[in-house]
Structure formats: structure tokens, C-alpha cells
C-alpha positions in Angstrom: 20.3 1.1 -13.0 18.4 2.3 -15.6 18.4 5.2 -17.6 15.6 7.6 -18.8 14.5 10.5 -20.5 12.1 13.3 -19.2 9.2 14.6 -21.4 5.9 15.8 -20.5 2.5 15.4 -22.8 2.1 18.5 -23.7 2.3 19.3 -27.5 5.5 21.2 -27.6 6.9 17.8 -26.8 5.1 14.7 -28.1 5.1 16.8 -31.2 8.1 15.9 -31.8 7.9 12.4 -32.4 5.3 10.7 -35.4 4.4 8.3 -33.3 5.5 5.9 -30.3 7.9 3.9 -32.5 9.5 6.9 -33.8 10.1 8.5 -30.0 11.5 4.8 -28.5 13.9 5.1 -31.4 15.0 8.7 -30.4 15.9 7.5 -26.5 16.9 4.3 -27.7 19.3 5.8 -29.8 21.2 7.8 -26.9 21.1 4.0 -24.7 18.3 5.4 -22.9 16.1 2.7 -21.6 12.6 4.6 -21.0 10.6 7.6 -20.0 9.8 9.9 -17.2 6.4 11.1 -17.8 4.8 15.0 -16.4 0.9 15.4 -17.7 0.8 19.0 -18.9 -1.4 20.2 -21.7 -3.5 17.5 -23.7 -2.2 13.5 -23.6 -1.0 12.2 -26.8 -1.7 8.3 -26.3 -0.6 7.3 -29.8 3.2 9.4 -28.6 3.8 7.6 -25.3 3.5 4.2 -24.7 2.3 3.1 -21.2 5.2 0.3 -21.5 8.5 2.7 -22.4 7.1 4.6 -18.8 9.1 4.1 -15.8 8.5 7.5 -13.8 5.6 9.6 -13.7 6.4 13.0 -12.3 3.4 14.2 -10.5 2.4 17.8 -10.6 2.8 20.5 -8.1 2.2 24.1 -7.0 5.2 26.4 -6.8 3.3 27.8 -4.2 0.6 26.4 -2.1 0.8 26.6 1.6 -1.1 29.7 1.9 -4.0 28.6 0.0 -3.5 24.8 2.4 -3.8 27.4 5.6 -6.6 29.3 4.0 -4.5 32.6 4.8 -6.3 35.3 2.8 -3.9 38.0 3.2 -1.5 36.3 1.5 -3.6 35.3 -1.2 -4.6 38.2 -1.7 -0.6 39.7 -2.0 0.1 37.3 -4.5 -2.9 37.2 -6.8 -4.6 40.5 -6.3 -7.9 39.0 -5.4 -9.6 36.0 -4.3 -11.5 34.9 -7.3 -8.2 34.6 -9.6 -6.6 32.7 -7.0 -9.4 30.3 -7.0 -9.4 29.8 -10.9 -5.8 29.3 -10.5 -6.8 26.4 -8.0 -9.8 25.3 -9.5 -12.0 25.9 -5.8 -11.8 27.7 -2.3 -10.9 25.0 -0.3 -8.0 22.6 0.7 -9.8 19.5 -0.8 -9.0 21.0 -4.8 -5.4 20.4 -4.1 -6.4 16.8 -3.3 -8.7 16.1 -5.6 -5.5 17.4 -7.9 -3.4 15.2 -7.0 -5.8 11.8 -6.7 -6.5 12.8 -10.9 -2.7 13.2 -11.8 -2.3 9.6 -9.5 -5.2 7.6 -11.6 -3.4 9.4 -14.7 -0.3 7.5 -13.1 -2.1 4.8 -12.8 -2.7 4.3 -16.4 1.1 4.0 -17.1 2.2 1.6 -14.7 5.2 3.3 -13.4 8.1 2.3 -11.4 8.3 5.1 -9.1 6.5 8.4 -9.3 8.3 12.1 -8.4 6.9 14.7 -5.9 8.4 18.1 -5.3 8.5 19.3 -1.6 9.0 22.4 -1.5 6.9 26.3 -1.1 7.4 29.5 -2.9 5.8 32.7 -3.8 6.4 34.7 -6.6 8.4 37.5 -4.8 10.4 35.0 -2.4 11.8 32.7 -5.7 13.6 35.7 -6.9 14.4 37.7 -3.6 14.8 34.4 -1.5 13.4 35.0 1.8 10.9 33.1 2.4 7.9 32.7 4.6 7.7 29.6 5.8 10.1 27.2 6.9 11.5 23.7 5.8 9.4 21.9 8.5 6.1 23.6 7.8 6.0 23.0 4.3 7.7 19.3 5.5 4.4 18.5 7.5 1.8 19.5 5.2 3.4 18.0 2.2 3.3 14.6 4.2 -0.2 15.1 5.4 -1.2 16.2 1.5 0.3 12.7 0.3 -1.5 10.4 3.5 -4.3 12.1 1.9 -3.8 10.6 -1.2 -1.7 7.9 -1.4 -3.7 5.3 -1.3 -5.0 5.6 -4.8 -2.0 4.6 -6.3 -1.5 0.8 -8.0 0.6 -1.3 -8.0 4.0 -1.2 -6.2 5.7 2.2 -7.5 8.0 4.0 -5.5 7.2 7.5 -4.1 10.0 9.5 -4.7 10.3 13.0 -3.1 12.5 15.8 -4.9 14.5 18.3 -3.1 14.5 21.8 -4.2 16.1 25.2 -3.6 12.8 27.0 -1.7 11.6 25.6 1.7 10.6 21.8 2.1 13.0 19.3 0.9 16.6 21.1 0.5 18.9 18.3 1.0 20.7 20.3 3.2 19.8 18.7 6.6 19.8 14.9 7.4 17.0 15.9 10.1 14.2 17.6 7.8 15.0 14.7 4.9 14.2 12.0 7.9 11.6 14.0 9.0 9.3 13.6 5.7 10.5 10.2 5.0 9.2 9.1 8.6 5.5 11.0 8.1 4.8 9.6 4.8 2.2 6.5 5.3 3.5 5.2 2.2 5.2 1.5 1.9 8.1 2.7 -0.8 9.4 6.5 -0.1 12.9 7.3 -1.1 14.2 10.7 -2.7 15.1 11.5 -6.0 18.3 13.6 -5.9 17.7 16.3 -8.3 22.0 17.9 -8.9 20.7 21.2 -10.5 18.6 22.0 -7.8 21.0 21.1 -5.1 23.6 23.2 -7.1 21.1 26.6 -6.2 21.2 26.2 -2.8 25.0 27.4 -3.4 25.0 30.3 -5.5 28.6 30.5 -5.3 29.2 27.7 -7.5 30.9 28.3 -10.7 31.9 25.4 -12.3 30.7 21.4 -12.9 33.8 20.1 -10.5 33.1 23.0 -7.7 29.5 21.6 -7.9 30.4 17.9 -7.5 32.9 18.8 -4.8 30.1 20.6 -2.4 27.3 17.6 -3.9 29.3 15.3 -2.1 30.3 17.7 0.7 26.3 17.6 1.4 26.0 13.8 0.8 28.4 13.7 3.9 26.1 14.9 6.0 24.0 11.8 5.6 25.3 8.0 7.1 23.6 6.0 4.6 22.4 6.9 1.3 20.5 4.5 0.4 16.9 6.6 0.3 17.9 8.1 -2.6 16.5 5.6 -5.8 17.2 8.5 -8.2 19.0 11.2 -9.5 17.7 13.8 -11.7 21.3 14.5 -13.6 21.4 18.5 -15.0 23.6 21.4 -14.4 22.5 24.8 -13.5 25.3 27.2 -12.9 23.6 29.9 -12.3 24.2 31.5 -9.0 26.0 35.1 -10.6 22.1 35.3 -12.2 20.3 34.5 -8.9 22.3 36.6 -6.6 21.7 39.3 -9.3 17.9 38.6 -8.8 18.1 38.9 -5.1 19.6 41.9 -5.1 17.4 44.1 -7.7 14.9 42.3 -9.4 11.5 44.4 -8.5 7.8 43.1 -9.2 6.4 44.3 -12.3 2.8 46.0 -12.2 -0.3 44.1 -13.8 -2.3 41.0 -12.9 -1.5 37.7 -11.9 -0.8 36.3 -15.3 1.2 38.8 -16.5 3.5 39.0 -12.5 3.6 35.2 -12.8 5.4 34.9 -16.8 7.4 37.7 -16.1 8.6 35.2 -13.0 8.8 32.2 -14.9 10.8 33.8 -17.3 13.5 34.5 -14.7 13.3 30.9 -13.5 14.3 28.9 -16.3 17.3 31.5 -16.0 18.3 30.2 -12.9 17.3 26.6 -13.2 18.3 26.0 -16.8 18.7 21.9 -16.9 21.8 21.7 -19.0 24.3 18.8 -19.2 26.4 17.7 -16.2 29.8 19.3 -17.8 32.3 16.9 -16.0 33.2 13.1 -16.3 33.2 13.3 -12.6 29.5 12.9 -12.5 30.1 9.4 -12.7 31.8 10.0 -9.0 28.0 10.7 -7.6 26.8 7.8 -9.8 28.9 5.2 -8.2 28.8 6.6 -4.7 25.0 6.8 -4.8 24.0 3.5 -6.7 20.6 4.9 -7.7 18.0 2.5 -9.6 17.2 5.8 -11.9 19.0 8.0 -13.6 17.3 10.8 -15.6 19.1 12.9 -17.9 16.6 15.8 -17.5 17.4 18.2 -20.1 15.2 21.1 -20.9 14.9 21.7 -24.7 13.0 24.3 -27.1 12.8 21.5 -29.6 14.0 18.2 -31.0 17.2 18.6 -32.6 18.3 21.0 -28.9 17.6 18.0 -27.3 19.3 15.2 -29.2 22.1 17.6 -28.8 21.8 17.8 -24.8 21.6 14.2 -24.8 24.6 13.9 -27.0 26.8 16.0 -24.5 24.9 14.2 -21.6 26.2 10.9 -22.9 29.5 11.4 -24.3 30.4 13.4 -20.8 29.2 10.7 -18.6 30.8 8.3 -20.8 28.5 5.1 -19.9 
């Protein structure tokens, strides 16, 4: 198994680091034994070295299937108009989204990875915080496979693809079926899922506390009779089910354009899905029952000391 930090490219995070030696010897330092790579913002070559890479996570829309179905109404709701909604794509049709995704795959590309990390899943702005959504696991299922066949055969080498299970429609974790169902559409050699805790912690909001959420991870790992699809685990905590059901019930939508609906959003989202250490030696329960080839201690951090702190939590709790 081996074990890896999360960064992205954008400056708030490679500028952290002087240069590649000086950010192998932060992970290095916490027995880390590479990277998981997201492009956002401007590449910092001289940072991150293609060979400390072992994931790439790939980018992707929070919310996408109306502008896959071309359904204007519902553009329109959620951006106010057509031309912002196609700036925020980059185009008016279908094909930007895979044009999108073949440039994050050549960027990919460039680092060699092990596996690369997809999210499946589809939300607007108003159904992440009141949580009733539109459309269902199986929609967004099908055209997230038919997106990837698309695509897929731009990537090099042998990597696995490894699909990520949210909270919103898509991949949930929460039925065997709908998991099968994307693994079995997906014209790719090497799919498998990376089991992301946090997120499978929101689909229960009435979780309170690291051993309640190991307890119902593994009630939902019960459902399946072989595990062995899942190569990875993204390892955080997010306990934050009092602040989503408290969203549910009276956030409202703020007036002004798209920018300023979509970081007001945001801001309620990393207060939901906060990435904070797994509190409980028990993590190493999940560990041993899933056997995953990755494990990523994906922490979210406002700087570099926060983070060596996370990891020093992550470490000392998991104990290996």
C-alpha cells in the first residue's frame, strides 16, 4: 500500500515549498511515499516532480448534466443567462466538456501516474445545500460513463481509472447496483473506485462522532460481497451533518450574479465537507478490511504549518 499526499498546482499550494526537494522532504517527513496531483491555477514544474506523482485527480463540474442535455431552462435558473454559462464552460456545446477532460488527461499524461481520480456525481447550486436533487444516480451514472468512453482513450500508459463517490447523485456508495452499474459501462481496461470516508460520512448526516462513522462505513461496505474494486481510499473526516441539516432547512439563495451565488455556495461547502483527520485508531479497521493499493490522507489546509499539523494528527491517529 502506499501512502500519499494531496496537493493541487495552484499557487496557494506549490507556494509553499522552494522547490521539489524541499516538498519530497515535507511528505517524506510524515512517511508519505508520494503525491496526488489536481491541475488548478498555473503549473509549477520546478514544485512537483513528475516522479514523486502517483495519482492525478482529474477535474470536474459540480454541476454538468444540464449543460450535457443542452436543457436551457435550467441553465438559465442557475446562471441567469446563457452567455455566462457558456464562459463558465468555455462553449455551447457538449464537446467543451470533452475537449476538458482530454487536456486535463494529456496534462496526466505528463506525470506518469498510477491511477487517476474522477468524481461521479451532479449538483446545482440550490440542490448541494437544500438536497433534493434533479436527477437521479443512474442518469448522472450513464452519462458520466459515456463522457469517459469519450475520452479515455487518450490516456498512457497503464493507470488505473478510479471513480470517487460522492454525497449528490452519481456514485454514492450506497447501492451495490448503481456502483456495478458504472464499473460495467466504462470501456476502460483498469476501473476500480476510490473510497472517499468524508464523503460517504455526508450521506448520513446523523453522524456525530469518528467511531459512529466507522460503524455505518462498514455497515455500507456490507452491502457489497467483494471489495476488491476499491484501490483507494481518500482518508478525511467530515462531521458535519448538524451544519448540513441546518442548510437544508433555511439556507435561502442570495441575490446577484453567478459569481457572487456560486462563492457564497462554496463557502457553505467547505463547511460541510471540511477534510479533517480521521479522529479514531479504528480507521485502521477500514484499512485492513479494504486492502487498498492507495491511501491518501487528503487534508484541506489554509497553509503549510495547518497542514504539517493535519498530517501529524493523521499519522499519530492511524498509528502506521
Amino acid at each position: 500500500m502506499k501512502k500519499i499526499m494531496n496537493i493541487t498546482t495552484c499557487a496557494e499550494d506549490t507556494g509553499r515549498y522552494t522547490d521539489r526537494a524541499d516538498l519530497r522532504s515535507f511528505f517524506r517527513g510524515y512517511g508519505l511515499d508520494g503525491l496526488e496531483v489536481m491541475q488548478a491555477g498555473v503549473f509549477a514544474p520546478p514544485v512537483i516532480a513528475p516522479a514523486d506523482v502517483i495519482g492525478v485527480h482529474l477535474r470536474y463540474w459540480p454541476g454538468w448534466m444540464d449543460f450535457w442535455r443542452q436543457d436551457v431552462p435550467r441553465l438559465e435558473l442557475e446562471y441567469g443567462d446563457l452567455e455566462t454559462c457558456w464562459r463558465h464552460y468555455g462553449g455551447k456545446t457538449p464537446s467543451v466538456l470533452e475537449d476538458a477532460c482530454r487536456q486535463d488527461i494529456a496534462f496526466a499524461n505528463t506525470m506518469a501516474p498510477e491511477y487517476l481520480v474522477y468524481h461521479v456525481s451532479d449538483c446545482s447550486m440550490i440542490e448541494s445545500m437544500r438536497r433534493n436533487y434533479h436527477y437521479r444516480d443512474d442518469e448522472v451514472i450513464d452519462a458520466t460513463a459515456t463522457l469517459c468512453n469519450a475520452v479515455t482513450g487518450g490516456i498512457k500508459g497503464e493507470p488505473w481509472l478510479l471513480f470517487e463517490n460522492l454525497w449528490y447523485p452519481g456514485l454514492t456508495m450506497l447501492d451495490p447496483e448503481m456502483t456495478a452499474r458504472l464499473l460495467a459501462q466504462v470501456r476502460y481496461p483498469k476501473c476500480g473506485v476510490m473510497l472517499d470516508t468524508g464523503h460517504l460520512m455526508h450521506t448520513n448526516p446523523a453522524l456525530r462522532t469518528p467511531d459512529e462513522a466507522v460503524d455505518y462505513i462498514h455497515r455500507i461496505l456490507d452491502r457489497y460481497a467483494d471489495l476488491s474494486f476499491i484501490k483507494g481510499i481518500h482518508l478525511h473526516q467530515s462531521l458535519t451533518g448538524d451544519v448540513a441539516l441546518d442548510l437544508m432547512q433555511h439556507w435561502q439563495p442570495v441575490p446577484g450574479d453567478y459569481q457572487t451565488r456560486i462563492w457564497e455556495v462554496i463557502g457553505h461547502i467547505f463547511q460541510v465537507d471540511r477534510h479533517q483527520p480521521f479522529a479514531t485508531p479504528r480507521v485502521q479497521e477500514l484499512i485492513d478490511r479494504i486492502q487498498p493499493a492507495y491511501l491518501v490522507l487528503e487534508l484541506i489546509s489554509s497553509d503549510r504549518p495547518m497542514h504539517a499539523e493535519l498530517l501529524r494528527q493523521q499519522v499519530k491517529i492511524w498509528g502506521k
